[in-house]
HTML snippet that shows the backbone in 3Dmol.js (N, CA, C, O; Angstrom):
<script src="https://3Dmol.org/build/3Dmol-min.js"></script>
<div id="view" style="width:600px;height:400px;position:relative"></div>
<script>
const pdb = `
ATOM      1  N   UNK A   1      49.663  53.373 -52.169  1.00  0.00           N
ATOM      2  CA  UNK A   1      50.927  52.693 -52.030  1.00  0.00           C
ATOM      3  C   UNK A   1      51.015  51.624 -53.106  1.00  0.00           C
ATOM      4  O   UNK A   1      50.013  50.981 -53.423  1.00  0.00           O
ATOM      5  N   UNK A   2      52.173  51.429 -53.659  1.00  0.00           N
ATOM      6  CA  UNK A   2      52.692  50.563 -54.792  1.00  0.00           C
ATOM      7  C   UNK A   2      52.549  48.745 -54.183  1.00  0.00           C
ATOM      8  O   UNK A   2      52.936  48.229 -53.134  1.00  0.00           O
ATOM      9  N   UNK A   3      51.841  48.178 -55.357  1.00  0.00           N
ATOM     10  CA  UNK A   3      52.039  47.229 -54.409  1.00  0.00           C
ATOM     11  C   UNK A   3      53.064  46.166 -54.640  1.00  0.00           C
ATOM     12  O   UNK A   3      53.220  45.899 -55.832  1.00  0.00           O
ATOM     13  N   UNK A   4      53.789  45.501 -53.810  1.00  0.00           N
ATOM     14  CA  UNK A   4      54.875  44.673 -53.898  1.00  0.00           C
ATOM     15  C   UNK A   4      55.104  43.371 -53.721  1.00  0.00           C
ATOM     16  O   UNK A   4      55.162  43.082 -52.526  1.00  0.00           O
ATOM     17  N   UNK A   5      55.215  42.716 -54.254  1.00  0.00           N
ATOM     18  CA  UNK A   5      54.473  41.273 -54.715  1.00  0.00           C
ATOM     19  C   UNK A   5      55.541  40.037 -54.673  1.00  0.00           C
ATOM     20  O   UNK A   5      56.279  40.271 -55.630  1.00  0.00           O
ATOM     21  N   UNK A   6      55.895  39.095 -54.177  1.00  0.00           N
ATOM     22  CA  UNK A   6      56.969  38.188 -53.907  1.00  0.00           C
ATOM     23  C   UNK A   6      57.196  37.619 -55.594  1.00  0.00           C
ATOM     24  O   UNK A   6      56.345  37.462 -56.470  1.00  0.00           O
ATOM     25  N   UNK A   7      58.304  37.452 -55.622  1.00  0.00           N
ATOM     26  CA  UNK A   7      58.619  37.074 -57.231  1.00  0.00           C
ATOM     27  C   UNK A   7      58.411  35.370 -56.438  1.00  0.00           C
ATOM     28  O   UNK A   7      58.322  34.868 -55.318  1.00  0.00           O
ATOM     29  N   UNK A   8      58.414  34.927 -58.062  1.00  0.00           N
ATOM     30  CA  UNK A   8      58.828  33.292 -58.204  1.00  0.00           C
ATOM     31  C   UNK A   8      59.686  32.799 -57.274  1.00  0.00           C
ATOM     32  O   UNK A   8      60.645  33.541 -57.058  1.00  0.00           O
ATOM     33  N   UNK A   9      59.647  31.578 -56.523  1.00  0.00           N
ATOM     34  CA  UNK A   9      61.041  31.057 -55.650  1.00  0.00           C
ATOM     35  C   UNK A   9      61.399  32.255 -54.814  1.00  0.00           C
ATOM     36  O   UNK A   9      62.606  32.021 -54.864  1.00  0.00           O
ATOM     37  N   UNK A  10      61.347  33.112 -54.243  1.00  0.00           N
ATOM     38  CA  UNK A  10      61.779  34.599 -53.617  1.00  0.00           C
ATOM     39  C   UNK A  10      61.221  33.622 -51.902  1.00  0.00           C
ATOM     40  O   UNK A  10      60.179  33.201 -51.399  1.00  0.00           O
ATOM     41  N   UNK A  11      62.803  33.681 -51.552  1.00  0.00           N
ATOM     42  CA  UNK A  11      62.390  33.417 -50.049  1.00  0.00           C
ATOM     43  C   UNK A  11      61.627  34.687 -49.232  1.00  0.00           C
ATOM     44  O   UNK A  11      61.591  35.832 -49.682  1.00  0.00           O
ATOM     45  N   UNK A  12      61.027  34.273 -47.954  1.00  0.00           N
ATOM     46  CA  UNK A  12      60.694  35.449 -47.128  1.00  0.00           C
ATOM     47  C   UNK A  12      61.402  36.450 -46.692  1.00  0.00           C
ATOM     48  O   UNK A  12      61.137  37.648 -46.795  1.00  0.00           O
ATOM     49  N   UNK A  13      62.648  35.769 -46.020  1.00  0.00           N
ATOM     50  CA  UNK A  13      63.686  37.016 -46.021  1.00  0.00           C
ATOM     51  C   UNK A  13      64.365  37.797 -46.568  1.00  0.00           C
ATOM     52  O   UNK A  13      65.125  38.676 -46.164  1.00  0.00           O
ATOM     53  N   UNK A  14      63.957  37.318 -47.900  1.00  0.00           N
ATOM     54  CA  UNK A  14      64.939  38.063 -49.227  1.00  0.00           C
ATOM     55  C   UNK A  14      63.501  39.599 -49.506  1.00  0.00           C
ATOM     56  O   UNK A  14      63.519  40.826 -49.603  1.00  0.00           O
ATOM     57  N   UNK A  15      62.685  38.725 -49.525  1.00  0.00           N
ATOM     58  CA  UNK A  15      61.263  39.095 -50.184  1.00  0.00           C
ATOM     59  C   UNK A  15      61.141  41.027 -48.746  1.00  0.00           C
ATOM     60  O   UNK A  15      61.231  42.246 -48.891  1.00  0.00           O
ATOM     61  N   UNK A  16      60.945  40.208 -47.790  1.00  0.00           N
ATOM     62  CA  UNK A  16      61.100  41.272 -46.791  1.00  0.00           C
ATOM     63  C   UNK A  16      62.376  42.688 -46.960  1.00  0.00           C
ATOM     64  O   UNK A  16      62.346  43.910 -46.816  1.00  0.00           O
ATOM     65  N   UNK A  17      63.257  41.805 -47.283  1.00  0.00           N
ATOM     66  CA  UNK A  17      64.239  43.093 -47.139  1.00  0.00           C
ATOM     67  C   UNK A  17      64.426  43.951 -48.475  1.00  0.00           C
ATOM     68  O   UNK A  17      65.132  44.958 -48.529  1.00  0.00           O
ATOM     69  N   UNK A  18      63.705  43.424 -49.541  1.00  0.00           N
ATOM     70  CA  UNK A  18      63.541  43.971 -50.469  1.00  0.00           C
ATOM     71  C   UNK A  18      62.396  45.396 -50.265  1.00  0.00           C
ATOM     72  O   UNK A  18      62.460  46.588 -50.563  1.00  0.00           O
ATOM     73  N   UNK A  19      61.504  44.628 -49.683  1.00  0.00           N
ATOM     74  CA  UNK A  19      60.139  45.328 -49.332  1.00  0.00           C
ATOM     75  C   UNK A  19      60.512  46.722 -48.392  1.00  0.00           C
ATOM     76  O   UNK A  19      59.988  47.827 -48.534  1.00  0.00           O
ATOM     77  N   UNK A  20      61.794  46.267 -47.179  1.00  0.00           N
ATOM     78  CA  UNK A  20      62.355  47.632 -46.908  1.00  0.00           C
ATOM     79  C   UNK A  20      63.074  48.467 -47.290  1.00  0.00           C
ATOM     80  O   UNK A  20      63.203  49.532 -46.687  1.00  0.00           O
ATOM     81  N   UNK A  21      63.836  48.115 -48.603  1.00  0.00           N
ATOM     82  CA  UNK A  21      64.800  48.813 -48.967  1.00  0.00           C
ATOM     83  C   UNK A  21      63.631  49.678 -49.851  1.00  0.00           C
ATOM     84  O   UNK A  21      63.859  50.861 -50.105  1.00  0.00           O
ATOM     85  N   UNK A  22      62.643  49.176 -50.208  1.00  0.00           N
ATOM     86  CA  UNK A  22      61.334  50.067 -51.403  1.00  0.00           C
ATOM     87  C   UNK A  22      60.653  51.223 -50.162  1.00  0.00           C
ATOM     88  O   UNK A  22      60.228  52.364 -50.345  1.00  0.00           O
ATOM     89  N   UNK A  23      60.725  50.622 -49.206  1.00  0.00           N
ATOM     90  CA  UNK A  23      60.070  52.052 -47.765  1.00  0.00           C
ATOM     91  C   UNK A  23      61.124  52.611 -47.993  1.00  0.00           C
ATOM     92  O   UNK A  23      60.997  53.629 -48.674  1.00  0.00           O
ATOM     93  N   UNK A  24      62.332  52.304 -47.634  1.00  0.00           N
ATOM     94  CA  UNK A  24      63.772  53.600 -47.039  1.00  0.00           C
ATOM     95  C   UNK A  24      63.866  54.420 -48.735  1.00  0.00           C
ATOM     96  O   UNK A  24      63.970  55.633 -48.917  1.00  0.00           O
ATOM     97  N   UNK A  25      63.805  53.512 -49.645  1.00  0.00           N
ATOM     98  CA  UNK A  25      64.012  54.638 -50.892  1.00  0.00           C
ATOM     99  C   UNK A  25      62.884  55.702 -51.226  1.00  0.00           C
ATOM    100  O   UNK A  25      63.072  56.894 -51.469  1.00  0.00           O
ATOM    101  N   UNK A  26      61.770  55.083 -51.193  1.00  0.00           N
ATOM    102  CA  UNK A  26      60.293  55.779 -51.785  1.00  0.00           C
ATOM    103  C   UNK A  26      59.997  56.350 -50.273  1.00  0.00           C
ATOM    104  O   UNK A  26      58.870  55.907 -50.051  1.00  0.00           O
ATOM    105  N   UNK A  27      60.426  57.138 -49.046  1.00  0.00           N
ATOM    106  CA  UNK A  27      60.534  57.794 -47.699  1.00  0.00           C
ATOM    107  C   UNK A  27      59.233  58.060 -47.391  1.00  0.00           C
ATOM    108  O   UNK A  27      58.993  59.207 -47.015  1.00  0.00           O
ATOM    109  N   UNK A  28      57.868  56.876 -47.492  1.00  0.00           N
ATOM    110  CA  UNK A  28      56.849  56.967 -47.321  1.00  0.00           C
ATOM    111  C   UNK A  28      56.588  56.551 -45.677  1.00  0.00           C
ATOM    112  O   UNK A  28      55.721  57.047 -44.957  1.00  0.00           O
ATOM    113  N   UNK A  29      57.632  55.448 -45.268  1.00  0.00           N
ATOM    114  CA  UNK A  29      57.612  55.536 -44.176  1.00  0.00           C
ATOM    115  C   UNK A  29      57.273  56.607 -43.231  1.00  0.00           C
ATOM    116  O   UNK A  29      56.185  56.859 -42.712  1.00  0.00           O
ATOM    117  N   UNK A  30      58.822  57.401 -43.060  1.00  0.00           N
ATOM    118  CA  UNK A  30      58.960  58.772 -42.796  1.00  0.00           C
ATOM    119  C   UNK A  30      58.246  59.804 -42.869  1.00  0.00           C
ATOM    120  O   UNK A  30      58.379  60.566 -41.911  1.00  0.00           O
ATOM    121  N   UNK A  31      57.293  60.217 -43.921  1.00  0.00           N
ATOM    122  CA  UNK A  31      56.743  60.733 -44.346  1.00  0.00           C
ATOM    123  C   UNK A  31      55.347  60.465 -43.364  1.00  0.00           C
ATOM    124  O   UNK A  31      54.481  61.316 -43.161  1.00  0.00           O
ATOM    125  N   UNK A  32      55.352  59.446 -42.959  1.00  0.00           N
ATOM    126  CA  UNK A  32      53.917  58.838 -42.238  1.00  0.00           C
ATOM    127  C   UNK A  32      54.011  58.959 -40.779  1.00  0.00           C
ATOM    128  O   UNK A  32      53.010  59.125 -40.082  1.00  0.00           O
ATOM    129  N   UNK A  33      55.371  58.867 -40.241  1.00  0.00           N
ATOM    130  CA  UNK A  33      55.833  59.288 -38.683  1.00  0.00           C
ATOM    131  C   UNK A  33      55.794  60.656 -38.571  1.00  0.00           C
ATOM    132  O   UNK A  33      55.340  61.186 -37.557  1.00  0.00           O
ATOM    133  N   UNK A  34      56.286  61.385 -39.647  1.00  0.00           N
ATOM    134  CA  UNK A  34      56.458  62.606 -39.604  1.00  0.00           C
ATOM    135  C   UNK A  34      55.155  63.341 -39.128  1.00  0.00           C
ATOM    136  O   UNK A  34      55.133  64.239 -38.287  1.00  0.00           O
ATOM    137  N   UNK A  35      53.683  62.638 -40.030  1.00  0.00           N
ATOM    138  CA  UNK A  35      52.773  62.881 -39.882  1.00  0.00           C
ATOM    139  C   UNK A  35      51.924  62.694 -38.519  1.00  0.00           C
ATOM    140  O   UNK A  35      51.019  63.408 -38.086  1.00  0.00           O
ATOM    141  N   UNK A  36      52.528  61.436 -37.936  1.00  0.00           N
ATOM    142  CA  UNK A  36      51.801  61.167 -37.006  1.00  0.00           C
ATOM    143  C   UNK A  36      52.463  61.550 -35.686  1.00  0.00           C
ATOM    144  O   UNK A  36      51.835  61.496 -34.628  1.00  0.00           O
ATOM    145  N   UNK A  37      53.570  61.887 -35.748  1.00  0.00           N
ATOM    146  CA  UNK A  37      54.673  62.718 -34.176  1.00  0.00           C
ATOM    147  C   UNK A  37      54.930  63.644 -34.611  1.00  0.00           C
ATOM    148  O   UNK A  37      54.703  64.338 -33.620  1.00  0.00           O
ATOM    149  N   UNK A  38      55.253  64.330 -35.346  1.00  0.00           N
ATOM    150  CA  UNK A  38      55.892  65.560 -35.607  1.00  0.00           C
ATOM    151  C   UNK A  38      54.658  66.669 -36.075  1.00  0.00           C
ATOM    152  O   UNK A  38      55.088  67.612 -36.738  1.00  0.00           O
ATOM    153  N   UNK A  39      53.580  66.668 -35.882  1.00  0.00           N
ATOM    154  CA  UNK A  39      53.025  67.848 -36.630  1.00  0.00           C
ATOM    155  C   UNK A  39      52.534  68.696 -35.137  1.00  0.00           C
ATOM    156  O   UNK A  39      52.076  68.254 -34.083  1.00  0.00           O
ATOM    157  N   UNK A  40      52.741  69.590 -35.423  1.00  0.00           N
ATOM    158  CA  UNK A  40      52.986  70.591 -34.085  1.00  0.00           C
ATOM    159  C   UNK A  40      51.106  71.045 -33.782  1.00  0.00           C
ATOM    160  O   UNK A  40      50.420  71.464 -34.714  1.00  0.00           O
ATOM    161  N   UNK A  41      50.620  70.886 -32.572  1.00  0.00           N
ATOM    162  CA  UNK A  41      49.639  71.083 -32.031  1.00  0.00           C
ATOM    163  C   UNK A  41      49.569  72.758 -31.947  1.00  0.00           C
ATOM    164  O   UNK A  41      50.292  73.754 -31.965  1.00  0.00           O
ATOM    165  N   UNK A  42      48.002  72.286 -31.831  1.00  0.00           N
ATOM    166  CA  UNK A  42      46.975  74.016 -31.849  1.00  0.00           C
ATOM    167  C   UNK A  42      47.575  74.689 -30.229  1.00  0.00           C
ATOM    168  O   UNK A  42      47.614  74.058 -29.172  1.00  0.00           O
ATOM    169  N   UNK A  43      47.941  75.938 -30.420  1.00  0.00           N
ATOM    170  CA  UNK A  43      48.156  76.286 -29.174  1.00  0.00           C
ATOM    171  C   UNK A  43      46.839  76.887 -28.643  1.00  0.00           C
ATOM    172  O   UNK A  43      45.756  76.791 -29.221  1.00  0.00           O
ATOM    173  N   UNK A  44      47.161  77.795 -26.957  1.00  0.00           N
ATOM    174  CA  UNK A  44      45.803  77.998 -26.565  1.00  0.00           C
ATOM    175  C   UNK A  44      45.431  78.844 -27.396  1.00  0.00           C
ATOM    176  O   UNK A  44      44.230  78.595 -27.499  1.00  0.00           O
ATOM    177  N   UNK A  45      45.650  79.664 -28.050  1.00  0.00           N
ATOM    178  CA  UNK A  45      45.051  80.874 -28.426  1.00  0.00           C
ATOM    179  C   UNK A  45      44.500  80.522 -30.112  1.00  0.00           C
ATOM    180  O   UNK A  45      43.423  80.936 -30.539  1.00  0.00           O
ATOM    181  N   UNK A  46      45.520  79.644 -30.971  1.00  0.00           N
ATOM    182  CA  UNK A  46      44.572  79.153 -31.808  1.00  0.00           C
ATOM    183  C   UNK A  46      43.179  78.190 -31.355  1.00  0.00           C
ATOM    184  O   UNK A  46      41.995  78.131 -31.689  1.00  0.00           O
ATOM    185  N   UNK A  47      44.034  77.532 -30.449  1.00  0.00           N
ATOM    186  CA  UNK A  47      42.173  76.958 -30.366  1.00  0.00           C
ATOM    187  C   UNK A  47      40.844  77.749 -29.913  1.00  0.00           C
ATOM    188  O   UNK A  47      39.697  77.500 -30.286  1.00  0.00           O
ATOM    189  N   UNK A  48      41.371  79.032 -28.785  1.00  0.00           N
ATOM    190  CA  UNK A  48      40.538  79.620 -28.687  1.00  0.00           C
ATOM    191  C   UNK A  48      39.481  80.776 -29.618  1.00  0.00           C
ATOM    192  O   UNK A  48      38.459  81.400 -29.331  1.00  0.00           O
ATOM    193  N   UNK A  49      40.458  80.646 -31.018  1.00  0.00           N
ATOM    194  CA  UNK A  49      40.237  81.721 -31.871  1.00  0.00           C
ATOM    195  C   UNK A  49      39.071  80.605 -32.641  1.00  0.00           C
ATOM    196  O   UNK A  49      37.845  80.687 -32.563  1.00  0.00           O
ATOM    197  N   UNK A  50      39.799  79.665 -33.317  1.00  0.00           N
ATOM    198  CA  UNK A  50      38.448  78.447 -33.701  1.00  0.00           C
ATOM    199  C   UNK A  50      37.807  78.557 -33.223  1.00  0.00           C
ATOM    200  O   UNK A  50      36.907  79.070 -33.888  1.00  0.00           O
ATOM    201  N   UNK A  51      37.416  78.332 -31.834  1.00  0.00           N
ATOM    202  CA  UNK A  51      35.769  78.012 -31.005  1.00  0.00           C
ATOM    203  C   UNK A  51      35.648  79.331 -31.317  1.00  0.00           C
ATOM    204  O   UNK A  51      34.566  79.248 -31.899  1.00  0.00           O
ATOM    205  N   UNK A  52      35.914  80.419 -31.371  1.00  0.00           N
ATOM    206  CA  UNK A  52      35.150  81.442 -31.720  1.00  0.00           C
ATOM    207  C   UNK A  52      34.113  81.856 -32.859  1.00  0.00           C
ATOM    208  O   UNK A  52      32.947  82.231 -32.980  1.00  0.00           O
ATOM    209  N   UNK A  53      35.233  81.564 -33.612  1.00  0.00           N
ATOM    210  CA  UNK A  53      34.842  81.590 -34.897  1.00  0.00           C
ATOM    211  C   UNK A  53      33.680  80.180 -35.072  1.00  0.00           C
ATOM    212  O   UNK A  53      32.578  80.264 -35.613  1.00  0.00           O
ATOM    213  N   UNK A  54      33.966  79.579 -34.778  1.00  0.00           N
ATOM    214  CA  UNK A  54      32.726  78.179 -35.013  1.00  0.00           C
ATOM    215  C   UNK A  54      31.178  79.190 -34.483  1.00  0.00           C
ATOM    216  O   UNK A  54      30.064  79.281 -34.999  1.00  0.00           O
ATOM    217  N   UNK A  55      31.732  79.770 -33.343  1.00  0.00           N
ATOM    218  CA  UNK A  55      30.606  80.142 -32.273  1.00  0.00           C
ATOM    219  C   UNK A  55      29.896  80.824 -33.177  1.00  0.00           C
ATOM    220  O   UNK A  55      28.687  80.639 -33.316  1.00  0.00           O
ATOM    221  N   UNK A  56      30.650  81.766 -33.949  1.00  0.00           N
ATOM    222  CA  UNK A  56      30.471  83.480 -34.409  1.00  0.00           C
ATOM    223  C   UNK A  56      29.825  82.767 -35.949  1.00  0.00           C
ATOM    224  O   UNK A  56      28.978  83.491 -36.473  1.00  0.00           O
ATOM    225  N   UNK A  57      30.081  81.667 -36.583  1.00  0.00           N
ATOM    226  CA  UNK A  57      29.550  80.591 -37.900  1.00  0.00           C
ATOM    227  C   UNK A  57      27.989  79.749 -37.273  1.00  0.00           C
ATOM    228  O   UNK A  57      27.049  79.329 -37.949  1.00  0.00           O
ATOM    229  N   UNK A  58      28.128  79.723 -36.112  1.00  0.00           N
ATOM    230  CA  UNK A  58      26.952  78.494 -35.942  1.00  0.00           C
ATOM    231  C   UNK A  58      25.513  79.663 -35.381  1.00  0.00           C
ATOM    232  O   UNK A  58      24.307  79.447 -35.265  1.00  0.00           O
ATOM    233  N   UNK A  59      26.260  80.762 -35.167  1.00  0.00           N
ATOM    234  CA  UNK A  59      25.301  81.866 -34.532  1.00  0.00           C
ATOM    235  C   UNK A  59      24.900  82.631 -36.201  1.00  0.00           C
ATOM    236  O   UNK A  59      23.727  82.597 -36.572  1.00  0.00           O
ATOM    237  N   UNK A  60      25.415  82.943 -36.629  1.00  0.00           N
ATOM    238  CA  UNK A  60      24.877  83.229 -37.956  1.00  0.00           C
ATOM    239  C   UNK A  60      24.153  82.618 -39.075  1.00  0.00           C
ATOM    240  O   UNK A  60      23.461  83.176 -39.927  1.00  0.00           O
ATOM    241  N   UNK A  61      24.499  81.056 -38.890  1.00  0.00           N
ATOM    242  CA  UNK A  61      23.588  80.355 -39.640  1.00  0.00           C
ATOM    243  C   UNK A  61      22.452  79.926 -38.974  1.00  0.00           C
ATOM    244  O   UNK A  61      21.476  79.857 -39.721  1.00  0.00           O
ATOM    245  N   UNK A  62      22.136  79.447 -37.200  1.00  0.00           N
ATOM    246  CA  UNK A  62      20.940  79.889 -36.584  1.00  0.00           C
ATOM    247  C   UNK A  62      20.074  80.731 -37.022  1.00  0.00           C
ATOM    248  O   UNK A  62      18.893  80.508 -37.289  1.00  0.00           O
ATOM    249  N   UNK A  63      21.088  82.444 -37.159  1.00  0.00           N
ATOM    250  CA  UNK A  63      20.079  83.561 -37.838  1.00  0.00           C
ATOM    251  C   UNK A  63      19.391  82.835 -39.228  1.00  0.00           C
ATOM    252  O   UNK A  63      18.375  82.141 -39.251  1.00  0.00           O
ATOM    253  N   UNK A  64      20.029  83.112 -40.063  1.00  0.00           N
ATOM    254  CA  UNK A  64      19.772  82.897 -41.457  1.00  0.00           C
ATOM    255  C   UNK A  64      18.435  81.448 -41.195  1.00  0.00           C
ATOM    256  O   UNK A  64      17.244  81.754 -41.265  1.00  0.00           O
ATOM    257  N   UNK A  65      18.730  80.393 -40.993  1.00  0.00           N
ATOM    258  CA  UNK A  65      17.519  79.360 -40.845  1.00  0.00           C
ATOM    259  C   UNK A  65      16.724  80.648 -40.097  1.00  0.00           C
ATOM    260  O   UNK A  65      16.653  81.533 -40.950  1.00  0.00           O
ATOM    261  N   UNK A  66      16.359  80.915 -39.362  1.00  0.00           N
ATOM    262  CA  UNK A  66      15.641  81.625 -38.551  1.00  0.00           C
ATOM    263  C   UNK A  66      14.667  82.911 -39.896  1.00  0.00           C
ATOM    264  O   UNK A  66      13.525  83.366 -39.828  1.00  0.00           O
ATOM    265  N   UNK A  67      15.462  83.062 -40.675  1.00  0.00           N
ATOM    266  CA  UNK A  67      14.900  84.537 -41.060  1.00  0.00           C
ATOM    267  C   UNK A  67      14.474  83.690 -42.711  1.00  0.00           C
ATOM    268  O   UNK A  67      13.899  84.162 -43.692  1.00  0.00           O
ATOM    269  N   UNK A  68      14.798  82.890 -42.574  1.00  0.00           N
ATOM    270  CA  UNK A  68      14.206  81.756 -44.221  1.00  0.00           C
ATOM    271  C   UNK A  68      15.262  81.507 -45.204  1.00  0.00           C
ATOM    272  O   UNK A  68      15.093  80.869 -46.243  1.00  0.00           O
ATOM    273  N   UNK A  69      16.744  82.228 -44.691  1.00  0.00           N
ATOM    274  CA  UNK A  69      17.586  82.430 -45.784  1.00  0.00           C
ATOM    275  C   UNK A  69      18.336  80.925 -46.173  1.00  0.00           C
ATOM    276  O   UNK A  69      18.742  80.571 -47.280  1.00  0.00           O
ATOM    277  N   UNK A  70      18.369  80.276 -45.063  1.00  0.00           N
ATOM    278  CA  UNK A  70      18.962  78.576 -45.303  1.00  0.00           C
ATOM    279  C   UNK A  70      17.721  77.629 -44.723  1.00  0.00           C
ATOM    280  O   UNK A  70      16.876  77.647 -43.828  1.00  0.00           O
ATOM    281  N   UNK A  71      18.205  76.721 -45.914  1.00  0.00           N
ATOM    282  CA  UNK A  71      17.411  75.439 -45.398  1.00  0.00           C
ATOM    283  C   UNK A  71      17.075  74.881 -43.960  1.00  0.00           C
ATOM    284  O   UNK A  71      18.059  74.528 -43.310  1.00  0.00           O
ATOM    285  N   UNK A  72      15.424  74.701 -43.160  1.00  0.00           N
ATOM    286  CA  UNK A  72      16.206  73.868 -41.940  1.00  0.00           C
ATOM    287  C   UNK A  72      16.548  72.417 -41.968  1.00  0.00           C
ATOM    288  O   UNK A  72      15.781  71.524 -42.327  1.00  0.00           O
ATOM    289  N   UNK A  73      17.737  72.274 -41.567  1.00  0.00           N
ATOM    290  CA  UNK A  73      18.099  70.763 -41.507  1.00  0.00           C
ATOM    291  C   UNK A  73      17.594  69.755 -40.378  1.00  0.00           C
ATOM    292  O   UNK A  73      17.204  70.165 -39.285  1.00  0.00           O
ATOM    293  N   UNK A  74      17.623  68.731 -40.640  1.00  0.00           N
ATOM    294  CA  UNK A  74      17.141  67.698 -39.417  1.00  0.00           C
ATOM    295  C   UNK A  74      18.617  66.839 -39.129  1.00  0.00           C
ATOM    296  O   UNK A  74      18.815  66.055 -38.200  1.00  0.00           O
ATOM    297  N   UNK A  75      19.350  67.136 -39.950  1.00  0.00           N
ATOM    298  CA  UNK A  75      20.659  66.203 -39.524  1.00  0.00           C
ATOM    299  C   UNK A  75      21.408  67.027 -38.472  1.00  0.00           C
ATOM    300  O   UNK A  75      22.041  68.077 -38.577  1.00  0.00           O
ATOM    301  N   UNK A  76      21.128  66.177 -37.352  1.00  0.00           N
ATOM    302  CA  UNK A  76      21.836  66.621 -35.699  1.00  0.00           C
ATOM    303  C   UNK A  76      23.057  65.516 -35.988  1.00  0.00           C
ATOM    304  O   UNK A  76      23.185  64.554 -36.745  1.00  0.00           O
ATOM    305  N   UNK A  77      23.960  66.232 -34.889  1.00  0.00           N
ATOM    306  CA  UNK A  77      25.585  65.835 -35.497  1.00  0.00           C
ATOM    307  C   UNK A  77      25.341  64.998 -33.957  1.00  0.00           C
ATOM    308  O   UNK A  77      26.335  64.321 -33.694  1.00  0.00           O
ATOM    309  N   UNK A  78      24.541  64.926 -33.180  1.00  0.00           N
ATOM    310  CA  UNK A  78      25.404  64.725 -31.479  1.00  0.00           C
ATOM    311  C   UNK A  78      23.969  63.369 -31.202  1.00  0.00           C
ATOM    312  O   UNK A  78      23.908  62.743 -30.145  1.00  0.00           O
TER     313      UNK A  78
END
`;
const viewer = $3Dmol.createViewer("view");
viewer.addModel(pdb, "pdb");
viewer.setStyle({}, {cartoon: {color: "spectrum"}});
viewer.zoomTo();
viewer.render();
</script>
């Protein structure tokens, strides 16, 4: 984000509404609500397809450590 800086003598309220008219033009605001209410959630069946796939990824790299093909790691996530 650009940063926006009070000029010389620039009262607060001048300084402020300047500062919003630079959100409503540059729609970074918006852009940030949009992000944080509007982005449409995993339904059941995508999420159930992920845990699968994680399952069907964490079971194959088990193998592979197991058979010498990957490194074993010591970094536990939990």
């Amino acid at each position: 984000m650009a940063e926006i800086k009070r000029k010389k003598e620039e009262s607060f309220e001048s300084f402020l509404r300047r500062f919003k008219l630079y959100l409503q033009n540059s729609k970074k605001l918006i852009t940030a609500k949009e992000k944080r209410y509007l982005t449409p959630k995993n339904n059941k069946k995508q999420q159930k397809a992920r845990a699968l796939s994680a399952k069907e990824m964490g079971e194959k790299n088990q193998y592979l450590r197991k058979i010498g093909k990957l490194p074993e790691s010591n970094n536990n996530r939990r």
